[in-house]
N, C-alpha and C positions, 0 to 999 in steps of 0.2 A: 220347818224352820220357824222361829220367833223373834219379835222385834223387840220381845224383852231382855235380850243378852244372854240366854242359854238357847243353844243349838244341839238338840241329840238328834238331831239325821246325819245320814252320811253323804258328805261331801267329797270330791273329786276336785284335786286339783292340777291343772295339765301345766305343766312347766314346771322345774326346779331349781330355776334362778332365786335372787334374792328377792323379788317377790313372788315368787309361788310358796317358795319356803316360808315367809314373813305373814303371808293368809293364813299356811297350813297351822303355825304356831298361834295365832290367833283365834283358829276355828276349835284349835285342842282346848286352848284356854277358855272357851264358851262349852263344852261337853260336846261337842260335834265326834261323829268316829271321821277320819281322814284318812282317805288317799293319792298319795303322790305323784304324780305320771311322769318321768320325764325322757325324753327322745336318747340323749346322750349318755354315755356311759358315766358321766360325772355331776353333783348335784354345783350347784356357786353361778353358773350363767358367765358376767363378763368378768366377777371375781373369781380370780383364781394363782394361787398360792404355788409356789414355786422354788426352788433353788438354783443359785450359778456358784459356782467354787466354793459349793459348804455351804454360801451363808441362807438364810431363808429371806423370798422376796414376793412381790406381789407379779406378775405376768400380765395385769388386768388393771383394773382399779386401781390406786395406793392409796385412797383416804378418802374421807367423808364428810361433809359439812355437818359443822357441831351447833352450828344457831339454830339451828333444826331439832326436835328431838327424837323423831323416831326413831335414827341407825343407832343412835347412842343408846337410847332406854332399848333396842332390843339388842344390841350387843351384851347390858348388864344384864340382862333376863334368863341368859344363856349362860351365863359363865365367865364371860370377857370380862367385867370391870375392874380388876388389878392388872389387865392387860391395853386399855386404852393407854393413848400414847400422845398428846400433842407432839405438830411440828417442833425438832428441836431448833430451826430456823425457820422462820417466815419472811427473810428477806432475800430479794428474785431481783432479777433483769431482765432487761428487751435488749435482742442482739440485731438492733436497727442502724443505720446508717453508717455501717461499716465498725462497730465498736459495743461490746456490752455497757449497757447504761440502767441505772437504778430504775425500778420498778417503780414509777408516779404512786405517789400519795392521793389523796382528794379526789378520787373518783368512782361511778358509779360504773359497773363493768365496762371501763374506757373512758366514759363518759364523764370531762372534768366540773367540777364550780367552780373553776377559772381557769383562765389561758396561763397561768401562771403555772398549776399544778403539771402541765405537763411540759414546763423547760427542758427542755435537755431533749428530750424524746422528737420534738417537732422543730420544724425549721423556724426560723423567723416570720417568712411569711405565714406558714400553718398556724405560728400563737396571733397572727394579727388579724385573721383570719376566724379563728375561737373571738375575740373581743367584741366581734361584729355578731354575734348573736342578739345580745340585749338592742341592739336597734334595728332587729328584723324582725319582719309582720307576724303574726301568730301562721304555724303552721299546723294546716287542720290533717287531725289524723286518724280521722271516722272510727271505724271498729279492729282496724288492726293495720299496721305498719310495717317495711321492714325496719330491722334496725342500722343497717347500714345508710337508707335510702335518708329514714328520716335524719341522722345524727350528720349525715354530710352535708344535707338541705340546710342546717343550723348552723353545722361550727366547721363545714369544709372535710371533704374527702382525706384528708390526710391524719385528721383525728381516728378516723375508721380505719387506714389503712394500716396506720403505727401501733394503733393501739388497742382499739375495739376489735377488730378483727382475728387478733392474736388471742384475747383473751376469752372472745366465745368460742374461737376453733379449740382451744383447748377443752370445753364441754362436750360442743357437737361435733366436731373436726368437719363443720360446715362453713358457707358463705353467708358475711354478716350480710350482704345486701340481698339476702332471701331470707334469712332469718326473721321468724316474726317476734315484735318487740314484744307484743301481749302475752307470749306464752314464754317468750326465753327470758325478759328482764321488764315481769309484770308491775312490780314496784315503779320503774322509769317508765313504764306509757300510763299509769293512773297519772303519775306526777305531770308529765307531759299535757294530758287531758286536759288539768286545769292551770298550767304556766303558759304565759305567751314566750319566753324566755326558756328557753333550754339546760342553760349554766345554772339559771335562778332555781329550777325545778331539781336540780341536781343537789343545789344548796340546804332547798327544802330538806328530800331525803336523809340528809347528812346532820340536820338539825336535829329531825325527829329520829333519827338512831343515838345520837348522842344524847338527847334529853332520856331514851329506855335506857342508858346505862347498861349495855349488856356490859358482860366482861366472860372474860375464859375464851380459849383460843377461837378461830373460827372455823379450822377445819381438825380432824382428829382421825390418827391411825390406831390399829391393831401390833401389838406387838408380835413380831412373824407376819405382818401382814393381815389386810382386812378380807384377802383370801380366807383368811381364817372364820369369817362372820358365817357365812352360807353354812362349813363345816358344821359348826355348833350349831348353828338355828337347825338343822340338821338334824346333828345329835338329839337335841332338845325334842324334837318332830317324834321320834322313834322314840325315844325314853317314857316319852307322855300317850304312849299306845298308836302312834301314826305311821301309816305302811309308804315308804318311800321306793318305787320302782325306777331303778335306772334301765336305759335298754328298753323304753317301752312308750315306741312312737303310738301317738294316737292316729286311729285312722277314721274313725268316726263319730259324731257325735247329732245324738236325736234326741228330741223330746218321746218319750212313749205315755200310753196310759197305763198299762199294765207290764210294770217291768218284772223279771225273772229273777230266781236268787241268784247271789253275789259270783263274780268268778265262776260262771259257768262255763265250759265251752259253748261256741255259736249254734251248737246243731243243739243242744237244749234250751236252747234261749225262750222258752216259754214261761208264763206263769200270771199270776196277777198281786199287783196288789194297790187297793186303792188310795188309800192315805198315808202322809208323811209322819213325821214327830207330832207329839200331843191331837193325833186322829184329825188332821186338815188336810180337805183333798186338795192335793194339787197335783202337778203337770213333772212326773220323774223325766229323769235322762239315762240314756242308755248308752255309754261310752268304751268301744272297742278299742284296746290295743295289742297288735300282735292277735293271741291265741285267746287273749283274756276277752269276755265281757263282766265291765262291773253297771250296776243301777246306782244314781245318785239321788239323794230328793235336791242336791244343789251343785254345780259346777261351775268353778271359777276358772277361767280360761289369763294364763300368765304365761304366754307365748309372743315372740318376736311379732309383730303384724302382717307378713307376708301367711307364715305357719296357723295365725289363728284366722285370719280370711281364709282358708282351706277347711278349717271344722268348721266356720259358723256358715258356710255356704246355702250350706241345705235347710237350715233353719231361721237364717237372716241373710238373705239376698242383699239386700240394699247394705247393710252392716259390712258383710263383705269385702260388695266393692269401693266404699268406704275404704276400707284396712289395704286394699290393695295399691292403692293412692299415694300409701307411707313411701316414702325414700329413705334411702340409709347411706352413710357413709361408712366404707371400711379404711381401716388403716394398719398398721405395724408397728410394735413397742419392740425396740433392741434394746437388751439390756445388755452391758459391758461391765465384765469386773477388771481392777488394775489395780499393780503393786502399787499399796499405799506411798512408799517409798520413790513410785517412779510417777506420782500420777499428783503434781503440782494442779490444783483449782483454783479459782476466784472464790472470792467468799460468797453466799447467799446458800439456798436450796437447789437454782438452778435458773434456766430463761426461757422467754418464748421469741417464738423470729415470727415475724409479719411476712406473709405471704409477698407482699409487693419489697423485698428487699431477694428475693429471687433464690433464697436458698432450699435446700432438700429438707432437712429435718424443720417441724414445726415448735420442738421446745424439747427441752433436754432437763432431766431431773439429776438432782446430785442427792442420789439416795442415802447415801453413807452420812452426805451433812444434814440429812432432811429428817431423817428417824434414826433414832438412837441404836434402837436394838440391833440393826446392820452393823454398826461399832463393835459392839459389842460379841457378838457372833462369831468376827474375825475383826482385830485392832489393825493387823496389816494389810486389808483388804478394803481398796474402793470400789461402790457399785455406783455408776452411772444409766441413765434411760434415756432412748431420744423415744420421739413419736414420729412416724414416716408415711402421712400419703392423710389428704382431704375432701370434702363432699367432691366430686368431679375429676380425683385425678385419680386414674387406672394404669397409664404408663409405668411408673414407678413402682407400683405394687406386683405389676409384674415378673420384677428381678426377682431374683432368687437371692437367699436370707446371706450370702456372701455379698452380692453386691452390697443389700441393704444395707450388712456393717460397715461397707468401703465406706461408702456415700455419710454415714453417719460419723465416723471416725474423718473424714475431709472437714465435714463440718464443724466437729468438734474440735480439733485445732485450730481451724480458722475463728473459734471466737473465743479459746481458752487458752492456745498454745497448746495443749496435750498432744502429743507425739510419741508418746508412748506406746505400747504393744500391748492389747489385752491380755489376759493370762483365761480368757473364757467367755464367751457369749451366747447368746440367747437371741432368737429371733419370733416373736408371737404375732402371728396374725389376726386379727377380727375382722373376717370377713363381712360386710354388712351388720356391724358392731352398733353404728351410735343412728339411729331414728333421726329424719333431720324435720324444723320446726320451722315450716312455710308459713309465710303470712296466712294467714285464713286458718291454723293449724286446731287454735281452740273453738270453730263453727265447727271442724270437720268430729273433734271427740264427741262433742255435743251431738252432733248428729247418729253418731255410731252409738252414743248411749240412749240416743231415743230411739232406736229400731232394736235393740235390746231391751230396751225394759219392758217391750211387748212380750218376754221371752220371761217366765216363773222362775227363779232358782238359777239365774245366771247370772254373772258380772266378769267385766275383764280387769284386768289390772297388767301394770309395765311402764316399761320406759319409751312406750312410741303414747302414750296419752298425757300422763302429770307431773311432767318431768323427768330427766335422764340421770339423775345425780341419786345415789345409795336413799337420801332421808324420801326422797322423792317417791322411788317404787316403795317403797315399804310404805307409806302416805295412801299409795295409791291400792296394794292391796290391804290394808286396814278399810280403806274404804268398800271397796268389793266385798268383804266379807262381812260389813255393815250392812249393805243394800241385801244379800240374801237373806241375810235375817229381820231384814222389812225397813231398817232405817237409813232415808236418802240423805241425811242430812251433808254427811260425808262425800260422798261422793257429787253431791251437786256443786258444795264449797268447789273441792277439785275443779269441777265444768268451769266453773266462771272465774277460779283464783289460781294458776297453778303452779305449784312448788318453782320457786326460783333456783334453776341446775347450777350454784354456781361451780360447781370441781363436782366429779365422782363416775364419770363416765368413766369408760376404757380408755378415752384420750387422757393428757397429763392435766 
């Protein structure tokens, strides 16, 4: 491999999620040959593309953040660009204290510059409660925080319970008071670092994003769904000479010195050979799946972190049990279609509910008002999403995909009036779906990338290290496929800065 941006060895890449697939396109696009490994029968990871009554929907993901560039620039690399889609609404609710209420302005994920921004949402005492920040003492917040702990220390638990809380669970379908702020809303603890003032620190941000002027939506779908992204990076993978295996769990992975030709079976596994691209010895891998063994001179590992603590065992102990450490939340996305006709809604995209108002669904999408192309598809069809179960709660996800829609269909009346009768539904699980981001979260990647870099021709990438949201892994394996080819520059940025998830996870 070289660190001049051409890559002709061959590379391995184990997973074929949206970053594994997002390296392999990258490594094609540097002259690499590539191969794809992935356990499942299907390549897209938590994207994945689907139908309920005809129309086409996403089962997974529904959208991307667009302040970002990497989902967007490799969705147009592929084919997508007349099929990007901003939200055709971007105005939401919180279904808090007994009644849907406008989604607060002026704030940083929850987080207001002023007690005013979030009227309506908080009681009386909660807004007076936010005022009292500017005259409390600096809160010191060493190398990492949670975000619940610190923001309720500042401006009072019920800021977190209304509203922060709702709006990170919808990322990680985790608890904001375990959540660390440095890795999930890195932006708000640099600020924090140097505000004594909480609100003020918020205001800062708010300044310095309106002085860049961005403009153009903030988040952005796929027309048919961003289901659709994985497919084509896909297609694109194999078009450009890249072998994509479904069906094809890995079960080993070694460093050798003398690796054997390609796709042998194991009883040949003999041979040597000593140097990589442009005749530089270094240190091959020898990666078993199934029947196959292939030789790589480089192996990018884009597997969930329980799955890659199992290959990097034998070659990174410490790495490992590092990766073994990760927690996940799983949860359930029911989708509901309903006669346009019989299926009265509120205006916006849709809501999220705060765990502490005691209801079963954590936020509900109004997909038919949110993307166009569901209109479009069928004029007399509504599709609705709820999301069901969070870091810690297993009860619930136990039911079986009938209960799931009772419980969601109780709740969806109770904050929209719909009482209607779906004409079809959808129940999707993700099992240990979304990585969750414990204080200390960015020591532990750091650490995991320093007992790898002891390791020639390796990198991980994913949604359990620089973030959970689409721009995020695909950040994360452009970095990986950086570092094989000798430049850290990437991938360190990630260590110490890491993609802010705001939407793009499996949750809404």
């Amino acid at each position: 491999m070289s660190a001049t941006g051409t890559n002709t060895g061959h590379v391995v890449v184990v997973g074929a999620g949206v970053a594994g697939l997002a390296a392999a396109h990258r490594l094609l696009r540097r002259g690499a040959r590539v191969t794809v490994l992935e356990a499942s029968g299907r390549v897209g990871g938590k994207l994945l593309p689907g139908e309920i009554a005809g129309v086409r929907v996403d089962l997974g993901a529904e959208s991307m953040l667009a302040r970002r560039p990497e989902a967007v620039s490799l969705a147009r690399e592929v084919g997508l660009a007349d099929r990007l889609q901003p939200p055709a609404t971007a105005t939401a609710s919180i279904w808090t204290r007994g009644a849907l209420r406008p989604m607060p302005k002026g704030h940083v994920m929850g987080v207001p510059g002023t007690a005013a921004a979030l009227s309506g949402v908080l009681s009386d005492e909660g807004l007076a409660r936010v005022e009292r920040d500017a005259d409390l003492p600096r809160t010191e917040i060493g190398e990492d925080v949670a975000v619940g702990e610190y923001v309720a220390a500042r401006l009072g638990r019920e800021v977190v319970d209304r509203l922060v809380e709702p709006l990170l669970g919808g990322v990680y379908a985790g608890d904001a008071y375990r959540i660390s702020m440095r890795s999930a809303v890195p932006q708000l603890f640099q600020a924090a670092r140097t505000h004594t003032s909480l609100t003020e620190a918020v205001r800062d941000i708010q300044a310095k994003a309106a002085a860049q002027q961005q403009t153009g939506p903030v988040f952005m779908g796929i027309e048919g769904g961003v289901g659709r992204l994985p497919l084509a990076v896909a297609e694109s993978v194999r078009a450009h000479g890249g072998e994509i295996l479904t069906g094809a769990p890995v079960t080993e992975l070694r460093r050798v010195a003398a690796p054997a030709g390609e796709g042998e079976p194991r009883a040949a596994d003999t041979g040597a050979r000593d140097a990589g691209a442009g005749g530089r010895e270094h240190a091959a891998w020898r990666v078993v799946a199934g029947d196959r063994v292939l030789h790589a001179d480089a192996v990018i590992v884009a597997v969930p972190a329980p799955v890659a603590a199992g290959l990097l065992a034998a070659e990174s102990p410490e790495a490992a049990a590092e990766l073994r450490t990760v927690e996940y939340a799983s949860m359930a996305l029911v989708t509901l279609a309903y006669r346009r006709s019989e299926a009265a809604l509120p205006e916006g995209s849709g809501f999220l509910v705060p765990p502490v108002d005691g209801r079963t669904i954590k936020a509900s999408t109004f997909a038919s008002r949110k993307w166009g192309w569901l209109a479009d598809d069928d004029p007399d069809l509504i599709v609705l999403r709820t999301s069901v179960g969070r870091y810690g709660e297993t009860e619930i996800l136990r039911r079986d995909d009938a209960d799931l829609v009772a419980v969601s269909r109780q709740d969806l009346a109770a904050a929209t009036g719909l009482a209607a009768t779906p004409v079809e539904t959808r129940v999707t699980r993700w099992t240990d779906g979304l990585p969750q981001y414990p204080v200390g979260h960015h020591a532990r990647v750091a650490r995991v990338r320093e007992h790898l870099a002891k390791l020639p021709g390796l990198a991980v990438c994913g949604a359990q290290y620089d973030g959970v949201g689409i721009p995020a892994c695909i950040a994360s394996a452009h970095a990986a496929v950086d570092q094989i080819g000798g430049d850290l520059r990437a991938v360190q940025e990630l260590t110490a800065h890491p993609v802010q998830s705001l939407h793009g996870g499996a949750g809404e």
